[in-house]
C-alpha positions in Angstrom: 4.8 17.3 49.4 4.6 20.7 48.1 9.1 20.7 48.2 8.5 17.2 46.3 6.2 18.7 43.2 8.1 21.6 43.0 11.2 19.4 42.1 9.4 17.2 39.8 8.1 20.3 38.2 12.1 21.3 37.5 13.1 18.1 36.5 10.3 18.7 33.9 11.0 22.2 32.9 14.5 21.0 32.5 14.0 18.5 30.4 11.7 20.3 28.1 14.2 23.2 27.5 17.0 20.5 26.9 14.9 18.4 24.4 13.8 21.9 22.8 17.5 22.8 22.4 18.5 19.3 20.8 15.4 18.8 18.7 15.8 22.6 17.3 19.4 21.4 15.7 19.9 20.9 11.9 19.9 17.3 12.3 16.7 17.2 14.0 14.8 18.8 11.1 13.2 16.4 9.3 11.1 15.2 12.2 9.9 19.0 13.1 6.6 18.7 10.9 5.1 15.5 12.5 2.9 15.3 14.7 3.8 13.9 18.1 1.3 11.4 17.7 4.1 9.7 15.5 6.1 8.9 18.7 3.2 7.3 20.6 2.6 3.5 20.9 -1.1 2.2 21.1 -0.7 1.0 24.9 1.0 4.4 26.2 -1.2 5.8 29.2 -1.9 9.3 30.2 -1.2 10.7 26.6 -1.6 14.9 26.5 -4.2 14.5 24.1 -4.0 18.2 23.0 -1.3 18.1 21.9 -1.3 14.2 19.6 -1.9 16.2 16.6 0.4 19.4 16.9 3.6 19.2 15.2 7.3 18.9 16.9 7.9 22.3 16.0 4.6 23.9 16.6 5.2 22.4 20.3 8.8 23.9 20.9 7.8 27.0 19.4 5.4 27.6 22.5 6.2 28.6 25.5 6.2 25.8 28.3 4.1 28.0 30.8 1.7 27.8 27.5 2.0 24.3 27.5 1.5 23.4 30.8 -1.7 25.7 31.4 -3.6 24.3 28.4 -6.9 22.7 29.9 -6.8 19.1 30.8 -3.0 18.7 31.0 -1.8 18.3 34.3 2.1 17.4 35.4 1.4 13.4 34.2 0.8 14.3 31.1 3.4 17.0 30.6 5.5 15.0 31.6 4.3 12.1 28.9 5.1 15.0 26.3 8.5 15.4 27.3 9.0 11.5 27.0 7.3 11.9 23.9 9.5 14.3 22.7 12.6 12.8 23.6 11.1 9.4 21.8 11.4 12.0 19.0 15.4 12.5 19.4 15.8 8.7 19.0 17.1 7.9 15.6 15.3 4.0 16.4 11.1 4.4 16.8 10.1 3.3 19.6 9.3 -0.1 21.2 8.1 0.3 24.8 5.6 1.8 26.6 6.2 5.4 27.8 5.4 3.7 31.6 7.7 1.3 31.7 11.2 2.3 33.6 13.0 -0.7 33.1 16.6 0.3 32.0 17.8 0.1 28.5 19.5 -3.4 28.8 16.9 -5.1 30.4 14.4 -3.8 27.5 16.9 -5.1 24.9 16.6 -8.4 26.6 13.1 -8.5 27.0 12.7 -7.7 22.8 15.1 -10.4 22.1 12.9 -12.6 24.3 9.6 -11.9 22.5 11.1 -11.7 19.1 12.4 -15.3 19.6 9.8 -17.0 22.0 6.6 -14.8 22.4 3.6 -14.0 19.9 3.8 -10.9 18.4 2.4 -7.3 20.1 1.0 -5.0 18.0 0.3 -2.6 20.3 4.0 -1.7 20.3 4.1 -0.6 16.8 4.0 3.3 16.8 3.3 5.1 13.5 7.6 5.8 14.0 8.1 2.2 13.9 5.8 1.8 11.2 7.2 4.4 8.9 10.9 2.2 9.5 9.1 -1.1 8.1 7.7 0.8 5.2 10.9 1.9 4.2 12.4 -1.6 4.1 9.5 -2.4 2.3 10.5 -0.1 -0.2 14.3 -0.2 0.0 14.0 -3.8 -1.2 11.6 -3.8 -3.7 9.5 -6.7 -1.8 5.8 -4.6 -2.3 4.7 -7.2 -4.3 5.2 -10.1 -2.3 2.0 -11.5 -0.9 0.7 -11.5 3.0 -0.2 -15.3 2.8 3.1 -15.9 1.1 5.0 -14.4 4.3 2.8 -14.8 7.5 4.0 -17.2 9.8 0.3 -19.7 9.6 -2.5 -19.1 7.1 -4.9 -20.0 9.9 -4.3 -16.5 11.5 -5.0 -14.9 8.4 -8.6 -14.8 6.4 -8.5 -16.3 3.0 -9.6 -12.6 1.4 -6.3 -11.6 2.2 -3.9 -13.9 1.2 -3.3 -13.1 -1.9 -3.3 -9.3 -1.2 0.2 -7.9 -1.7 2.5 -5.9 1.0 2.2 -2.5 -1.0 -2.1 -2.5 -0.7 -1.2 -1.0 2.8 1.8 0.7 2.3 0.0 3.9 1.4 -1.7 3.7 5.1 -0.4 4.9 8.5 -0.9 2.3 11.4 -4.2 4.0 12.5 -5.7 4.5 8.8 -5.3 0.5 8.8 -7.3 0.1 12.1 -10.2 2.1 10.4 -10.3 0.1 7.2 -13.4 -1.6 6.6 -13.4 -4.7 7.7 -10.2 -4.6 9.7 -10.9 -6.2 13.1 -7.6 -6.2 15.4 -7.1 -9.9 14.7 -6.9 -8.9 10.9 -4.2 -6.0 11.7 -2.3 -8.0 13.9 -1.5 -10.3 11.7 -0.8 -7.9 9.0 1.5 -5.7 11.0 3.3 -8.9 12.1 4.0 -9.8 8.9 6.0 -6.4 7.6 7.5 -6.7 11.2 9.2 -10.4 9.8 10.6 -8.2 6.8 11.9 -5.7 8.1 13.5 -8.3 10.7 14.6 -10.2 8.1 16.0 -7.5 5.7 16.9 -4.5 7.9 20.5 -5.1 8.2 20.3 -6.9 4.2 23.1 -4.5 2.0 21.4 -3.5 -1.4 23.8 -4.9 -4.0 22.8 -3.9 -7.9 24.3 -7.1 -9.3 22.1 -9.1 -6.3 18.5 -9.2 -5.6 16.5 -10.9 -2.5 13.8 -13.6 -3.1 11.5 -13.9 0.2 10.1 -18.0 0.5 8.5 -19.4 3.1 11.6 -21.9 4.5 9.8 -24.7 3.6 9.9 -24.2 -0.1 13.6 -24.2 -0.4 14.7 -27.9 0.1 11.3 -29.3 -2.0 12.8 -27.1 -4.8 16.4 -28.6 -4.4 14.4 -31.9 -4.4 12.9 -31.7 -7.5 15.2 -30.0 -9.4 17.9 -32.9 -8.3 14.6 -35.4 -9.7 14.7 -33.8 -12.9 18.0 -34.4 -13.5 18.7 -37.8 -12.1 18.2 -40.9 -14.6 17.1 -42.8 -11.8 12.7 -42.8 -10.6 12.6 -42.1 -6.9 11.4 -45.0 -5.2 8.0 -44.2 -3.2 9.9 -43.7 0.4 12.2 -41.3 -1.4 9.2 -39.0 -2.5 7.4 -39.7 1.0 9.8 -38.3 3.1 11.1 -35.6 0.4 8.1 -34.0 -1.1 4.5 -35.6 0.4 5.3 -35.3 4.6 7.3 -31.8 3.9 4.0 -30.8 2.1 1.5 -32.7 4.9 3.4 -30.9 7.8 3.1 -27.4 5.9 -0.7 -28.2 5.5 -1.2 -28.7 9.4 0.8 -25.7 10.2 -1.6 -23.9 7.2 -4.7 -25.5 7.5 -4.9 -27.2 10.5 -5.3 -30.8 12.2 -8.9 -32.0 10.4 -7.3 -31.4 6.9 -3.8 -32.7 8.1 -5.3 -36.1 8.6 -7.5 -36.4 5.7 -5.0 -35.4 3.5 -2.7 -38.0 5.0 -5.4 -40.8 4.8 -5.9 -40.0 1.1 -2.1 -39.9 0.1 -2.0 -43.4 2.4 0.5 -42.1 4.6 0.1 -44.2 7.3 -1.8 -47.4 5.4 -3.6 -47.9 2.5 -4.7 -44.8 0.5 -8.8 -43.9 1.6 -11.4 -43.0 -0.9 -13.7 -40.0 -0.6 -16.1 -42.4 0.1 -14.4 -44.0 3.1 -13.4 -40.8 4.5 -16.8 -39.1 4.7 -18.6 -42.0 6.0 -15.6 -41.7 8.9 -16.3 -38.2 9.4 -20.4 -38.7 9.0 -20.2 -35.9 6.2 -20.8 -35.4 2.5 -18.1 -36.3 -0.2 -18.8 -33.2 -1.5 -17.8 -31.8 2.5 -14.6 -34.1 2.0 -13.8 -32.6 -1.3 -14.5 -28.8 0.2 -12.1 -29.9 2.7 -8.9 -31.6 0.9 -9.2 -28.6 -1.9 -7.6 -26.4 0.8 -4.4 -27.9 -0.2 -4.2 -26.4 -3.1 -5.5 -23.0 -1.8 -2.9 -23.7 0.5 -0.2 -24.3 -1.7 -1.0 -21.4 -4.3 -0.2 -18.9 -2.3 2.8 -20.5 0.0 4.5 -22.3 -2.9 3.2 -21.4 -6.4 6.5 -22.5 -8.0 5.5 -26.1 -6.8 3.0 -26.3 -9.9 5.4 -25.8 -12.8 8.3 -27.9 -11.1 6.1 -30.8 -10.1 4.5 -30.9 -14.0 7.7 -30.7 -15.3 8.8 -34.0 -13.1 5.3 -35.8 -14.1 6.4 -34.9 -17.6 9.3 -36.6 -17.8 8.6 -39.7 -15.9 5.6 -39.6 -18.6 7.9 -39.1 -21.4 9.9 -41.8 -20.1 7.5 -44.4 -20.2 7.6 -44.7 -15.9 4.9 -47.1 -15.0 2.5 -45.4 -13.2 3.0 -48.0 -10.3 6.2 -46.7 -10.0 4.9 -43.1 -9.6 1.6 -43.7 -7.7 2.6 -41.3 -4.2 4.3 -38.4 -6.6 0.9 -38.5 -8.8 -1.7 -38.5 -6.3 0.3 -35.8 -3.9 0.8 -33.5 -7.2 -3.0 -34.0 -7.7 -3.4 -33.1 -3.9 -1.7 -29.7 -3.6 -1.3 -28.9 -7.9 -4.3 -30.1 -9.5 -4.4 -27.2 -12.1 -7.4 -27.5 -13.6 -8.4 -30.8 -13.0 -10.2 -32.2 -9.7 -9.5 -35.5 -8.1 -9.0 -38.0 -10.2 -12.1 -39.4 -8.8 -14.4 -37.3 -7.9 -16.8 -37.9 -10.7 -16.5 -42.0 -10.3 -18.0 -41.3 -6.5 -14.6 -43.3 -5.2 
């Protein structure tokens, strides 16, 4: 046993002189006043505490017999230091746990796998990491964009911060964000995950100056095409045409948004599936107030201001012209009452004061 530890103690030793050597070179030298708490992920076990908040080149400028006789550091934790500082010759933050042995392709697989099929995990994100996704933040000028605007459902993330914008945390490391006032880990989550989609989405993106890069949700993209192809066209869309191009693309973003309950309410109203339903109708159904109903369907809009805020102009510009025009409003009944639905501006449904 004693042979055994002796060995492991080496291998250590070793390690530590090596990673010394390397991390002491020229090109090393912008990571030597960090702290190695930058290197460590949230879920890493048996972290040499003492040493979190020492800088890279405080550490190598000790001696390892130093090191390795501070109090509370045994040869587990040590040896965490020297993972941690080999984390630090990585020009890629890291992504894994410091326990986990698995060889290099097999973790490559496994991050494809969860990238592509599994929900997100923030407690891979290392302040390393963190700093990467800032950068691509900043690289393409995408501060501005807002979280609701990017995440992947609006149910995952409160209404007080959907309309906050990337660079309101951009100032903040990954552990000044869990200490915010009212940041639960279901709130940082969701707000890690979403610079995570950008910098997946951009980090291999070429800066051009003639050329810049306009994040949508996916969605958006064929309504615009839709309506812009409307307000050309000399034709009126018949009702099927603006069903299956503008209301059901809208519907499905609303359950993905907002859920079942005001999927199917707003679908009864629209008269997706039958004749259109009154306020009236539809709280009786539900055994609630039409001012409970109202609450409800206004979501839409919420909704839709922050996922698709071009939708307002572009739809008034299409009700405009079919006004214009002259259009019956038989002709346009579905495209007015779903532009009342999700755009309303500053009107309310068209019958809320007549108690329909």
């Amino acid at each position: 046993m004693n042979k055994v530890t002796s060995v492991e103690d080496y291998k250590i030793v070793s390690n530590f002189q090596a990673l010394r050597k390397q991390l002491l070179e020229d090109k090393y030298s912008d990571r030597l006043e960090k702290p190695l708490a930058y290197w460590a992920l949230p879920n890493d076990r048996r972290l040499p505490m003492a040493f979190l908040g020492r800088t890279i080149k405080d550490l190598l400028a000790t001696p390892f017999e130093e090191l390795s006789a501070t109090p509370g550091i045994g040869q587990k934790k040590i040896s965490s230091l020297v993972k941690l500082l080999s984390r630090a010759t990585k020009d890629s933050p890291p992504e894994v746990p410091i326990g986990d042995e698995a060889t290099e392709a097999e973790r490559v697989v496994e991050k494809k796998k969860t990238q592509l099929t599994g929900p997100f995990d923030p407690s891979i994100v290392s302040e390393a990491l963190w700093s990467q996704w800032i950068e691509t933040v900043h690289k393409h000028d995408v501060g501005h964009e807002k979280l609701g605007r990017l995440a992947p459902t609006l149910q995952a993330l409160p209404t007080v911060i959907w309309h906050t914008p990337l660079s309101h945390y951009m100032d903040y490391s990954v552990s000044e964000i869990r200490q915010l006032r009212t940041h639960g880990e279901k709130r940082v989550r969701v707000v890690l995950e979403v610079f995570s989609i950008v910098h997946q989405l951009l980090a291999d993106a070429g800066t051009e100056s003639h050329l810049s890069i306009r994040l949508v949700p996916k969605f958006t993209e064929p309504l615009e095409r839709w309506v812009l192809q409307a307000l050309e066209g000399s034709e009126v869309p018949s009702e099927e045409e603006v069903r299956d191009n503008l209301t059901i693309p809208l519907l499905n973003q609303t359950k993905i948004d907002a859920g079942d309950t005001i999927h199917e309410l707003s679908e009864g109203r629209l008269g997706i599936s039958g004749a259109p339903q009154s306020v009236r109708q539809q709280s009786k159904r539900m055994e609630v107030t039409r001012a409970r109903v109202y609450q409800l369907l206004e979501e839409c809009s919420k909704v839709m201001s922050v996922r698709w805020p071009e939708g307002q102009q572009l739809l008034a510009s299409l009700v405009a012209k079919y006004q214009g025009e002259g259009v019956p409003k038989d002709k346009t009944r579905l495209l007015l009452a779903t532009v009342e639905l999700f755009f309303p501006g500053k009107r309310r449904l068209a019958d809320e004061d007549t108690g329909a």
